[in-house]
C-alpha positions as CSV (number, residue, x, y, z in Angstrom):
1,X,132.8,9.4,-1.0
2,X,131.8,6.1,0.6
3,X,133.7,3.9,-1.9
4,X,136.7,6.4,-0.7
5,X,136.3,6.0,2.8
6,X,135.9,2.0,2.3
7,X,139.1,2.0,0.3
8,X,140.9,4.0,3.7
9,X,139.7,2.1,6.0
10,X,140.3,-1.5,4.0
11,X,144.1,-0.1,3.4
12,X,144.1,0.7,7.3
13,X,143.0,-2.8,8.1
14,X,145.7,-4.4,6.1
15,X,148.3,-2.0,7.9
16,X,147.0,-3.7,11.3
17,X,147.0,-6.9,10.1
18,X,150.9,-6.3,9.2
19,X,151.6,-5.0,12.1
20,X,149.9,-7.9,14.2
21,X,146.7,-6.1,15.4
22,X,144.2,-8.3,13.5
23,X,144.5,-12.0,12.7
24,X,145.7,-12.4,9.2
25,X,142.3,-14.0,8.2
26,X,140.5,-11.2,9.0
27,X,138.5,-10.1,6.0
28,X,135.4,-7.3,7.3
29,X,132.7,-6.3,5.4
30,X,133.5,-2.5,5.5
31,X,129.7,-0.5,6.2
32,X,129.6,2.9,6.1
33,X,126.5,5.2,7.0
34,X,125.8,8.5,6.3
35,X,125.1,10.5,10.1
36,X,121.8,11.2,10.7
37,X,123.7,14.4,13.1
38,X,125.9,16.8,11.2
39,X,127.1,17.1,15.2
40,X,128.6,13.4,14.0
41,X,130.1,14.2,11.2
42,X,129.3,13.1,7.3
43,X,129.6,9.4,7.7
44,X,130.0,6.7,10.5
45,X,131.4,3.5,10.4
46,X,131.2,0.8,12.9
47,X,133.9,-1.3,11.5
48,X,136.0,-1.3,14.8
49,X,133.1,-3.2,16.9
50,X,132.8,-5.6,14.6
51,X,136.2,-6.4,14.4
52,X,136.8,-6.1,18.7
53,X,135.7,-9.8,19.3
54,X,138.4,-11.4,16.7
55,X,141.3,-8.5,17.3
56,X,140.5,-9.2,21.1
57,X,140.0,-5.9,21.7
58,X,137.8,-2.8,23.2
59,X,136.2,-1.6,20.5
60,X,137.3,1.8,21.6
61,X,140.8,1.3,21.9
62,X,140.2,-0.6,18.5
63,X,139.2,2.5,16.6
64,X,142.3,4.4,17.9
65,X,144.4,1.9,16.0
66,X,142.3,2.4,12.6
67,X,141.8,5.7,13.0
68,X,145.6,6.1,13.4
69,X,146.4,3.7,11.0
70,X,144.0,5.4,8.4
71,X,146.2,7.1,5.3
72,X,145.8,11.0,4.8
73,X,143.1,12.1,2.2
74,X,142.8,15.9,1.6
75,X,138.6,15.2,1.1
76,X,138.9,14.0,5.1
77,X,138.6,17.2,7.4
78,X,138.6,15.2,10.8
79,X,138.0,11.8,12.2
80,X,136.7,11.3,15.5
81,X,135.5,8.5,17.7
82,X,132.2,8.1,19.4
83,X,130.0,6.2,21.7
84,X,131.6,2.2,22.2
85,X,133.5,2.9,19.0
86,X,132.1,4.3,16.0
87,X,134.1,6.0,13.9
88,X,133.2,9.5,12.4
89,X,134.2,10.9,9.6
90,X,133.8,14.9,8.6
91,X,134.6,16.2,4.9
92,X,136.2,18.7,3.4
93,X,132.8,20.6,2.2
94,X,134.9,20.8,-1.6
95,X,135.4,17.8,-1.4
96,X,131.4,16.8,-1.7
97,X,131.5,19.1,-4.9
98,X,133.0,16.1,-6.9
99,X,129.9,14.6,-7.1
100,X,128.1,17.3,-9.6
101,X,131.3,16.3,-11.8
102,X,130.6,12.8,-11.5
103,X,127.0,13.4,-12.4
104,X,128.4,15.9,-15.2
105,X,131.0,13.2,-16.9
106,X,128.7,10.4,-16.7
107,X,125.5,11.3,-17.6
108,X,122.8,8.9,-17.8
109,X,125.6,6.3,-16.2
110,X,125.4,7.9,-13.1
111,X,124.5,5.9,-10.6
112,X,124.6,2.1,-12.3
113,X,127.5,-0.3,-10.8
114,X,128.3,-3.7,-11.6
115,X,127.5,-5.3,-8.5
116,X,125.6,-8.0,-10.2
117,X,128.9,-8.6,-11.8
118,X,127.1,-10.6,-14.6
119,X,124.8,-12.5,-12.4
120,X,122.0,-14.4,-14.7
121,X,118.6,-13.4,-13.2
122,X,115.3,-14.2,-14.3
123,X,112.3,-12.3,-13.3
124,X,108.9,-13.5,-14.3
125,X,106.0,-11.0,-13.1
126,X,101.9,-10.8,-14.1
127,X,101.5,-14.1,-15.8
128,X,98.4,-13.5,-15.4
129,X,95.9,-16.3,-17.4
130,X,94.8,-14.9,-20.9
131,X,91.0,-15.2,-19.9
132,X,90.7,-11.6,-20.0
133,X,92.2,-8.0,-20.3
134,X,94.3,-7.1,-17.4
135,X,93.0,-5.2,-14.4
136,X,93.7,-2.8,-12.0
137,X,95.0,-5.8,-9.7
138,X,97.5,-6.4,-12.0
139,X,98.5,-3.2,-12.8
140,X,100.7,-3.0,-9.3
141,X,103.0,-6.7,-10.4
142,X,103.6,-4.8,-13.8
143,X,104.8,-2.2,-12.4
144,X,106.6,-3.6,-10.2
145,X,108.2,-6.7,-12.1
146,X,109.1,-4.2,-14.4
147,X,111.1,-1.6,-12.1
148,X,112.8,-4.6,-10.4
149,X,113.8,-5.8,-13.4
150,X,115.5,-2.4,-14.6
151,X,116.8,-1.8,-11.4
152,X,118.6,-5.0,-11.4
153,X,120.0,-4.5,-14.6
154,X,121.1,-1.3,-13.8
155,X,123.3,-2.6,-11.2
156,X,124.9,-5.1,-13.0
157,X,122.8,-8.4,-13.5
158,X,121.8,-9.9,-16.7
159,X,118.2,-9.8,-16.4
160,X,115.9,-12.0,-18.5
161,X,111.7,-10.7,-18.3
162,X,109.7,-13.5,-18.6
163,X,105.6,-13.8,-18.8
164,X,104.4,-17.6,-17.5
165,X,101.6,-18.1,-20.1
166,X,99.1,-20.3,-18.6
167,X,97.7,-21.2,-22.2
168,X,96.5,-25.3,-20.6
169,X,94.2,-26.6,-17.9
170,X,90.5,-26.0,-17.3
171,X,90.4,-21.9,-17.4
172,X,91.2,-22.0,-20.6
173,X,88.3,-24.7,-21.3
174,X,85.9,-22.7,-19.3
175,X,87.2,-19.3,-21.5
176,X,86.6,-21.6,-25.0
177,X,83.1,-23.1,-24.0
178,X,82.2,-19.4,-22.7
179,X,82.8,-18.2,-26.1
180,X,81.1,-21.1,-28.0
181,X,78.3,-20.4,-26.0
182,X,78.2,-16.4,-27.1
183,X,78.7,-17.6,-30.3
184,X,75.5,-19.8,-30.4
185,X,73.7,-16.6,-29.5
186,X,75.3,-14.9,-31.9
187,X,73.5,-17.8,-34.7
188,X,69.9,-17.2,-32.7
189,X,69.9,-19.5,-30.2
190,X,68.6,-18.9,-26.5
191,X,71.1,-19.8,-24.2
192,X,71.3,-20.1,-20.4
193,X,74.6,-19.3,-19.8
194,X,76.6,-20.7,-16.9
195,X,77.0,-18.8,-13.8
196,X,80.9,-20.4,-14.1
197,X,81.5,-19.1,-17.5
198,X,83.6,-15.8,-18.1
199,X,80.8,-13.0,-18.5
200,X,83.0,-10.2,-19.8
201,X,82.1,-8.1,-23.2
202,X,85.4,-9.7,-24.7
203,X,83.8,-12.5,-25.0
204,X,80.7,-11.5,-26.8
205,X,83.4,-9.8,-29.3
206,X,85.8,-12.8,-29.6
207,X,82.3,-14.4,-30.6
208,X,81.4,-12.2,-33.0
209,X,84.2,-11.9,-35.1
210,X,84.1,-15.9,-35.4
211,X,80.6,-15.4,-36.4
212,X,81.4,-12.3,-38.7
213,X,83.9,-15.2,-40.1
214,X,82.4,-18.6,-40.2
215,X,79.2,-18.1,-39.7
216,X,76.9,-20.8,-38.6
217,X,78.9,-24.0,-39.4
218,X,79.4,-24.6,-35.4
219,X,75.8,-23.9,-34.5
220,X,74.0,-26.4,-32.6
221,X,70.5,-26.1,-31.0
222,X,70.4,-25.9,-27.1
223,X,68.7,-28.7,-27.1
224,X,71.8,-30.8,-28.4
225,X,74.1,-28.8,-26.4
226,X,72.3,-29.0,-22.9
227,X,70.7,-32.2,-22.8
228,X,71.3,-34.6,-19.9
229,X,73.7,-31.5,-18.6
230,X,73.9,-31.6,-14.5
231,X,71.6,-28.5,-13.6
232,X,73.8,-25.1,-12.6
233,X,74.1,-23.5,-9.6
234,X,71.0,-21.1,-9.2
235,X,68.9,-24.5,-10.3
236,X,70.1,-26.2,-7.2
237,X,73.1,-27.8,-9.3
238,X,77.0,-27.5,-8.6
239,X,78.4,-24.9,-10.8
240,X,81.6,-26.8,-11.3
241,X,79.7,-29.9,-11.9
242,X,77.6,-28.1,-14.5
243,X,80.7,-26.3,-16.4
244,X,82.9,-29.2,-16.4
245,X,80.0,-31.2,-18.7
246,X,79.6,-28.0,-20.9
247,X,83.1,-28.2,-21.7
248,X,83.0,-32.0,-22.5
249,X,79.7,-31.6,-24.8
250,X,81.4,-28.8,-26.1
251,X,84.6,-30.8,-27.5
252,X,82.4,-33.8,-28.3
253,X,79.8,-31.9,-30.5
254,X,82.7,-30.0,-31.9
255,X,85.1,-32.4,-32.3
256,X,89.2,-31.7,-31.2
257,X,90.5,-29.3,-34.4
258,X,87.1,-27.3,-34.4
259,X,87.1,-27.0,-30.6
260,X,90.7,-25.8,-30.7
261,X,89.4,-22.9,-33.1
262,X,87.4,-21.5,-30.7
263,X,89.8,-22.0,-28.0
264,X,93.4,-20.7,-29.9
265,X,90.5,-17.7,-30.8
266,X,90.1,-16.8,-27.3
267,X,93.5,-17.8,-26.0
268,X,95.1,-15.2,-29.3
269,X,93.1,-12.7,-28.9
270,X,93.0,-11.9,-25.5
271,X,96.7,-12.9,-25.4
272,X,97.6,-10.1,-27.9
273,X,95.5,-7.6,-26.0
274,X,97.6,-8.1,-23.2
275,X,100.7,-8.0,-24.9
276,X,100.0,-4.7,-26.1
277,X,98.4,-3.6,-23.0
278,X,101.6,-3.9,-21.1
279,X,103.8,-2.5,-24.1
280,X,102.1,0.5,-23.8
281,X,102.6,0.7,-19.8
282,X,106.0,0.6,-20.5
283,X,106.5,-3.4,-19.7
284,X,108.9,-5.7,-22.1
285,X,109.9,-9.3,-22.2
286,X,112.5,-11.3,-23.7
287,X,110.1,-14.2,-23.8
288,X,106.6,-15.2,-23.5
289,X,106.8,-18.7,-22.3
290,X,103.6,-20.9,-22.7
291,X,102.7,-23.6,-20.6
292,X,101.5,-25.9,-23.1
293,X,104.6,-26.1,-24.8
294,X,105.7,-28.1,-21.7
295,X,102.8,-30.8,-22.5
296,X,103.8,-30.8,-26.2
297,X,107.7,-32.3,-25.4
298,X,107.0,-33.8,-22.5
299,X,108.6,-32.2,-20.4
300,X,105.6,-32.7,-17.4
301,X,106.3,-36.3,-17.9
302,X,110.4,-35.6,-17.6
303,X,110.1,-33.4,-14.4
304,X,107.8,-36.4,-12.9
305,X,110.2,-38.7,-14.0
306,X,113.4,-36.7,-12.2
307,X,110.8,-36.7,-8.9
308,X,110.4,-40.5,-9.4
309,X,113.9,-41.5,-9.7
310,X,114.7,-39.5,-6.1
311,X,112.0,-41.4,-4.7
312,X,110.1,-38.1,-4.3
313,X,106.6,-39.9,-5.9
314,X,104.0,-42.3,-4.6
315,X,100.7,-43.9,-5.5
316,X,97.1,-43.4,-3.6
317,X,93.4,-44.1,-4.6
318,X,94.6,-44.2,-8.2
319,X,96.8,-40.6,-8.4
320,X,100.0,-39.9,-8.1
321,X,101.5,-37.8,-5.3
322,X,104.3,-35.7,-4.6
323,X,106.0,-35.9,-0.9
324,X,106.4,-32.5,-0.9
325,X,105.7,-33.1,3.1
326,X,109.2,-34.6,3.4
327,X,110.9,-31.1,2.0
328,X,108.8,-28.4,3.8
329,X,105.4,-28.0,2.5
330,X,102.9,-28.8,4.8
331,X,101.1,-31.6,3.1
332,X,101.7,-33.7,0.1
333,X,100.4,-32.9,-3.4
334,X,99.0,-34.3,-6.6
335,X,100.8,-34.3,-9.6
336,X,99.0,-36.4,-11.8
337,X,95.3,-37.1,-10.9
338,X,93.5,-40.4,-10.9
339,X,92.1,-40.0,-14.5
340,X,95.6,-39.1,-15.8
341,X,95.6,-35.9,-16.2
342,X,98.4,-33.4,-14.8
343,X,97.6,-30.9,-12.2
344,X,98.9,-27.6,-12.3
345,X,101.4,-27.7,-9.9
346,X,102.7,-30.5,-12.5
347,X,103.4,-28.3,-14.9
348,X,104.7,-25.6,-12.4
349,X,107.3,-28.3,-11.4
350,X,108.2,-28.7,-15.3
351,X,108.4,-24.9,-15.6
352,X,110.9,-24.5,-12.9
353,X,113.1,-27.3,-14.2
354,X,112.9,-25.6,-17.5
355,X,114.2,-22.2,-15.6
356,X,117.1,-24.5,-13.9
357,X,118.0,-26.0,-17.3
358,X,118.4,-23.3,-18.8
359,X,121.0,-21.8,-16.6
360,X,119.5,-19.1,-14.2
361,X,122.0,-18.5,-11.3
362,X,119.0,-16.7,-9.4
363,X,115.4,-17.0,-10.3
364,X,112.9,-14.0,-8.8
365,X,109.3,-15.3,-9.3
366,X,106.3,-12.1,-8.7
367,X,103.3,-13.4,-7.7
368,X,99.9,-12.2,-6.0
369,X,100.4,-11.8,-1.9
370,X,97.4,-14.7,-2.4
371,X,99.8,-17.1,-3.7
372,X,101.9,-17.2,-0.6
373,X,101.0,-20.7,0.6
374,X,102.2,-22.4,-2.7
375,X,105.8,-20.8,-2.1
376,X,106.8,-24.1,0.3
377,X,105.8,-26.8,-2.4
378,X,107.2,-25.0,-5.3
379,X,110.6,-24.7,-3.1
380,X,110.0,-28.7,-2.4
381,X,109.6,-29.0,-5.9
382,X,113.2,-27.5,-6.6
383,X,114.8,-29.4,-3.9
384,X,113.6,-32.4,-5.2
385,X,114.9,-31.7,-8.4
386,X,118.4,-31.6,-6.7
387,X,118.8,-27.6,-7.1
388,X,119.2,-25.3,-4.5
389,X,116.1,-24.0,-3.3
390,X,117.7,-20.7,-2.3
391,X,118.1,-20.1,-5.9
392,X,114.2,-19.0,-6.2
393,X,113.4,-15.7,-4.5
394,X,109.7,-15.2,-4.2
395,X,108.5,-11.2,-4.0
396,X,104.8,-10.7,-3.0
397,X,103.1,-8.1,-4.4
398,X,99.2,-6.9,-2.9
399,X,96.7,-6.6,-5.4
400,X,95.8,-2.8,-5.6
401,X,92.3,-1.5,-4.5
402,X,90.6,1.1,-6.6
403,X,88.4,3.5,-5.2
404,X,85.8,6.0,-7.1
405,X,84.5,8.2,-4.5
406,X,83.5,5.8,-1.6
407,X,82.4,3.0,-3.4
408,X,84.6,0.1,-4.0
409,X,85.2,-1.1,-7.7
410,X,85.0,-4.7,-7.6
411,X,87.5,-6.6,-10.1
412,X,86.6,-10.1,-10.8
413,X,87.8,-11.7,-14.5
414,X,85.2,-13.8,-14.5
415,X,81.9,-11.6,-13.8
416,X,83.4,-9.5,-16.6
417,X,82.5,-6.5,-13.6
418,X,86.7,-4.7,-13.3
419,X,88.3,-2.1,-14.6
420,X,90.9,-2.8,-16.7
421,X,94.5,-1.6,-16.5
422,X,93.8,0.4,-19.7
423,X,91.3,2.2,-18.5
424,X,92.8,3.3,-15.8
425,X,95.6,4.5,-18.0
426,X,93.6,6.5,-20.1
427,X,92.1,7.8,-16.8
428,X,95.3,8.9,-14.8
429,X,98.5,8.2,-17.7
430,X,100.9,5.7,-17.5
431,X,103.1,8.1,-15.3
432,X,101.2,8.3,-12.3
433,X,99.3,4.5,-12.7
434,X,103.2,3.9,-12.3
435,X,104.1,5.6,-10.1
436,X,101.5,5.1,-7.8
437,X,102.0,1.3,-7.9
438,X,105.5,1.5,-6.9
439,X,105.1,3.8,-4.6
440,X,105.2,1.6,-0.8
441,X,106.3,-2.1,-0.4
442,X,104.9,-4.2,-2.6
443,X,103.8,-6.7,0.0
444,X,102.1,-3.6,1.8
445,X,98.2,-3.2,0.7
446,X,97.3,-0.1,-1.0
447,X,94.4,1.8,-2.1
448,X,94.3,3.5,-5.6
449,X,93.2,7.3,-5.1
450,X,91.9,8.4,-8.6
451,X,91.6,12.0,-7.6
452,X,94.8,12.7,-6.2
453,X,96.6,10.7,-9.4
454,X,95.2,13.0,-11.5
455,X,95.4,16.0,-9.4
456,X,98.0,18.5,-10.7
457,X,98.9,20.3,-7.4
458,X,102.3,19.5,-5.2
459,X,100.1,16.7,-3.2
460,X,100.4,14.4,-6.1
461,X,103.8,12.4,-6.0
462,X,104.3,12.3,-9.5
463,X,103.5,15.7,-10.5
464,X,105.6,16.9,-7.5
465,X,108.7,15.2,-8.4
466,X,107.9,15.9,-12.0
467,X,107.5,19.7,-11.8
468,X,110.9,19.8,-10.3
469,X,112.7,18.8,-13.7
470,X,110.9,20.9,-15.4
471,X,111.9,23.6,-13.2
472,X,115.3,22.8,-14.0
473,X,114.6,23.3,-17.7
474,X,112.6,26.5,-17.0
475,X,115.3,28.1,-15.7
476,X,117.9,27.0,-18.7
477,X,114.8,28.5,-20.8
478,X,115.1,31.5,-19.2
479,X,118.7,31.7,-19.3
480,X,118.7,31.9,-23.2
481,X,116.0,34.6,-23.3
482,X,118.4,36.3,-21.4
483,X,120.9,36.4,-23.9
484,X,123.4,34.6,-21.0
485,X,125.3,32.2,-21.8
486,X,126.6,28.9,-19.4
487,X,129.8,28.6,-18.8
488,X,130.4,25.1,-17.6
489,X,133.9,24.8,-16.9
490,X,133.6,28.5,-15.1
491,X,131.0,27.1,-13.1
492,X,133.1,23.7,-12.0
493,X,136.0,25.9,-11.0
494,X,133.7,27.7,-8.6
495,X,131.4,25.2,-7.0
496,X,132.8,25.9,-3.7
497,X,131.0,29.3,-3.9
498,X,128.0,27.0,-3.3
499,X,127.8,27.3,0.3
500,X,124.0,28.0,1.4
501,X,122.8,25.8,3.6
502,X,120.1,24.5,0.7
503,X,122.9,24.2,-1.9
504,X,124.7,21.5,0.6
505,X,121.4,20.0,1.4
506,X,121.2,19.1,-2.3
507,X,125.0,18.2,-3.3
508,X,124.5,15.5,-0.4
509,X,121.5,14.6,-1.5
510,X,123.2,13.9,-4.5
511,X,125.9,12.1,-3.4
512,X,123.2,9.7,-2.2
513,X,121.6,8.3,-5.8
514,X,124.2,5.8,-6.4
515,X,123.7,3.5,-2.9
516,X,119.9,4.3,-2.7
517,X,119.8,2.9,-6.4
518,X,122.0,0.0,-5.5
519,X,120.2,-0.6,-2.2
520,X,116.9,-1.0,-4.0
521,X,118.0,-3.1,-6.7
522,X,119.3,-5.9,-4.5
523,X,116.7,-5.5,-1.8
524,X,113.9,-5.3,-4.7
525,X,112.5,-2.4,-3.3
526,X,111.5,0.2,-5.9
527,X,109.7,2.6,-3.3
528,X,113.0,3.1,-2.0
529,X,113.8,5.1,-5.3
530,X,110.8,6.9,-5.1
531,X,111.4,7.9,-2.1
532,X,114.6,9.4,-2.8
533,X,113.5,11.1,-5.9
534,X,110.6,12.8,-3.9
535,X,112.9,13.8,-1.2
536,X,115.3,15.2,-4.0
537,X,112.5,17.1,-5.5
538,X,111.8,18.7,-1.9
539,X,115.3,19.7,-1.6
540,X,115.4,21.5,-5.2
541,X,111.9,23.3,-4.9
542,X,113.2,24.4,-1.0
543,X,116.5,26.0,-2.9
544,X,114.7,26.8,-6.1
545,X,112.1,29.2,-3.8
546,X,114.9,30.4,-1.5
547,X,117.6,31.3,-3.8
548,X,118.1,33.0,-7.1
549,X,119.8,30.9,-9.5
550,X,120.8,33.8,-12.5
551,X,122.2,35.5,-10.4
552,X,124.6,39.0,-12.1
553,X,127.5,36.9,-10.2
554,X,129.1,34.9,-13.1
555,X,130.9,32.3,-11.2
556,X,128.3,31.9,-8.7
557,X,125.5,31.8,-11.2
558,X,127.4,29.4,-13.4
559,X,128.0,27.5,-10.2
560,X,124.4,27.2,-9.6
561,X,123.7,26.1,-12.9
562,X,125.8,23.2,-12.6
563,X,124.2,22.3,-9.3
564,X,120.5,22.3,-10.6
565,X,121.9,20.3,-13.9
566,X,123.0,17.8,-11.4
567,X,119.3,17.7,-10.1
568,X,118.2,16.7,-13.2
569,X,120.2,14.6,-14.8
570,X,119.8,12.4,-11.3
571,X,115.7,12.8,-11.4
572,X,116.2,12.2,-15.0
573,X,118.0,8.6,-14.3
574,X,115.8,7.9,-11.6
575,X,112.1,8.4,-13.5
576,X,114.1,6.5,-16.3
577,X,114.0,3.6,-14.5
578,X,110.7,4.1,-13.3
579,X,109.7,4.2,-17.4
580,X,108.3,7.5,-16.3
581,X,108.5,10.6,-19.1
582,X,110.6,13.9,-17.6
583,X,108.7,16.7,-19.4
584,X,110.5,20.2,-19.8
585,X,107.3,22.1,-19.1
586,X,104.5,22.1,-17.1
């Protein structure tokens, strides 16, 4: 009905514009609103103030000459005009019905558009560094990435998923040299482990199966291993000091091929945990792109090179510096430090070139709400480059905080003390861990109740919006055992029978999917959706207890039928996007 009443008042405008109302040049963006008072009518539009300053006109007396200008349409009951100069539209309460048709003849369609018209999008999300299973914390940018990503596509774009592998750089050092280190325990040797060193049982089993494997051919005493090795942090030492030298003793008693055993060990193993882990939370890519294949064609020294060329690089105290300054950031950076290694905002810079190379007309990073300071010099970067900054849209999402009772469950990768995202999966299903992440603005923080996920009462969200498909589904179950049968076409002819006020409630409701779906895909806001499908939900259950659906009435009942069938095709569509499963029963 919107798209209808955009269409009347667009072929109204061009009527003034003949008739030398409105400049000739005059091309509005038409917005129409549904009324928050029925009083108001169905819809409002302010279309006539916002063209009063160009037409030179009240706004009032404006809206007289659209409104009269507007062609007849036999779903418009009445049009008035209110306040300055809104414009208020009431419709024929038939009229609505055409949306449980719409819904009927287009299925699982219902609701997409092309308003993306094609656009190439990527969207890279978690990228989290394989130096352990995922968390909790990362749960919520799964979730979200991945709903942003559907929602876009469902709206037109060509959306590419993309996971940032950060597979170079000293985390993964510290990950290999924490594993060598299990793995000389694992041959007998008494090891002081580094209070730096990634703690976490995966380590102990990545060590193990290389021991299971190889058995002692890397074994070295502790003697040979910690000698002349700065002391750590709880013997007065610097910790960063003292896990820096364990990783150079490491590769220097190991050698480069047998060191990169232990670290492509770590780096594949925990890499294809992840992979899996997110597969079975419903999260896909097209491609997993790895940072170090940036290093192995140069394309770190290419980006540097572009920089240099725009006179964006300088020398001081023996590294190389970005003027990121110059373009917004608030203070320059290192790209490439004194002892000629990159940095890792080097090979950020590479990564984005790479993503402009290849073509992406818009570019949506996700990152951690922590990661909000580096937004200016990655932006630099891009400008730099000689691309449009605007083209990168950076969404902040806020890590998730689980509770168990009162107690705080603290999730730090390196202590090896979180919970993973797989347990809490096994814990609450992949339904409600999704659901619950999506559930507010991403950039709002939110804390994790357990109980209430897993809670199977009409408090839980989920379970709530849930429990009203199935209800849908009850009732065709009960329509068969029964022995009635649906008429569908019986039931179209009559939907103006549906006339409670709960039945109306629900056909507008309806009527809303398609521009709350839109809306949320190009504001990249999934809790939008949610928000809709819970309010849907309350609508159905309100009717559902108020009203009789098999009624002995055969038009009515049929009627009805095709109402609720409505409902769930559209909470159908709507979970669907959320990856979240529609069960029949309950």
């Amino acid at each position: 009905m919107k798209k209808k009443l955009e269409v009347l008042l667009r072929l109204a405008v061009e009527t003034l514009k003949s008739d030398g109302a409105l400049p000739q040049d005059v091309e509005p963006s038409i917005n129409i609103e549904h009324s928050k008072d029925p009083l108001h009518g169905d819809f409002a539009s302010n279309l006539a103030l916002m063209l009063a300053k160009p037409a030179k006109s009240n706004p009032r007396q404006l809206a007289d000459k659209i409104v009269a200008a507007l062609p007849q349409d036999d779903a418009v009951t009445k049009v008035e005009i209110a306040g300055p100069g809104f414009i208020n539209f009431f419709i024929d309460p038939v009229g609505q019905y055409d949306i449980i048709r719409a819904i009927h003849d287009q299925g699982v369609e219902f609701g997409t558009s092309k308003a993306g018209a094609g656009k190439r999008v990527q969207v890279e999300f978690v990228s989290a560094n394989p130096t352990g299973p995922l968390h909790v914390g990362h749960g919520r940018g799964a979730a979200y990435g991945s709903v942003v990503a559907d929602l876009l596509a469902a709206v037109g774009f060509d959306v590419h998923r993309e996971y940032y592998v950060n597979d170079a750089g000293r985390q993964m050092d510290i990950l290999a040299t924490s594993i060598w280190l299990r793995y000389l325990e694992d041959c007998g040797e008494v090891v002081h482990f580094p209070s730096n060193g990634y703690r976490g049982e995966y380590v102990r089993d990545i060590s193990w199966a290389i021991h299971k494997d190889l058995g002692e051919d890397f074994r070295f005493s502790v003697e040979a291993v910690f000698e002349n090795i700065p002391p750590d942090e709880p013997q007065g030492g610097d910790k960063e000091i003292h896990i820096d030298a364990l990783i150079a003793r490491a590769k220097d008693l190991l050698g480069s091929a047998h060191y990169e055993h232990f670290f492509q060990a770590g780096l594949n193993n925990i890499l294809d945990d992840i992979r899996a882990d997110l597969q079975e939370f419903g999260v896909d890519y097209q491609e997993w792109f790895s940072e170090r294949s940036l290093m192995a064609d140069d394309s770190v020294a290419k980006a540097l090179d572009r920089l240099r060329a725009g006179g964006h690089l300088y020398e001081q105290d023996g590294a190389i510096w970005f003027a990121s300054s110059q373009l917004g950031d608030e203070k320059d950076r290192v790209v490439q430090r004194e002892n000629g290694q990159y940095t890792y905002f080097a090979s950020d810079i590479a990564y984005h070139m790479n993503k402009l190379d290849r073509g992406f007309e818009e570019i949506i990073n996700i990152w951690g709400a922590d990661h909000h300071g580096y937004i200016p010099r990655v932006k630099a970067a891009m400008t730099a480059l000689g691309a449009d900054a605007s083209k990168l849209k950076v969404l902040l999402v806020q890590f998730a905080t689980l509770y168990r009772g009162e107690e705080k469950v603290q999730m730090s990768t390196r202590s090896g003390e979180f919970v993973t995202l797989r347990q809490l999966r096994n814990e609450v299903g992949k339904d409600a861990a999704r659901f619950f992440y999506v559930l507010r603005r991403s950039e709002q923080h939110m804390d994790f109740d357990l109980k209430l996920a897993t809670s199977r009462t009409n408090e839980n969200p989920v379970f709530y919006v849930q429990y009203a498909h199935a209800r849908v589904c009850s009732v065709f179950r009960q329509l068969d055992e029964k022995g009635l049968d649906r008429n569908l076409p019986l039931g179209m002819e009559n939907l103006g029978l549906l006339n409670e006020e709960h039945e109306m409630a629900l056909v507008a409701k309806l009527a809303r999917y398609p521009e709350t779906l839109e809306r949320a895909a190009l504001q990249h806001e999934p809790h939008q959706l949610i928000l809709y499908l819970r309010e849907l939900a309350n609508d159905f259950h309100a009717y559902y207890n108020a009203h009789k659906v098999l009624v002995e009435d055969a038009p009515l009942r049929n009627a009805r039928l095709n109402l609720i069938a409505a409902v769930r095709q559209v909470l159908a569509n709507g979970l669907g996007l959320l990856n979240i499963t529609t069960p029949e029963t309950m």
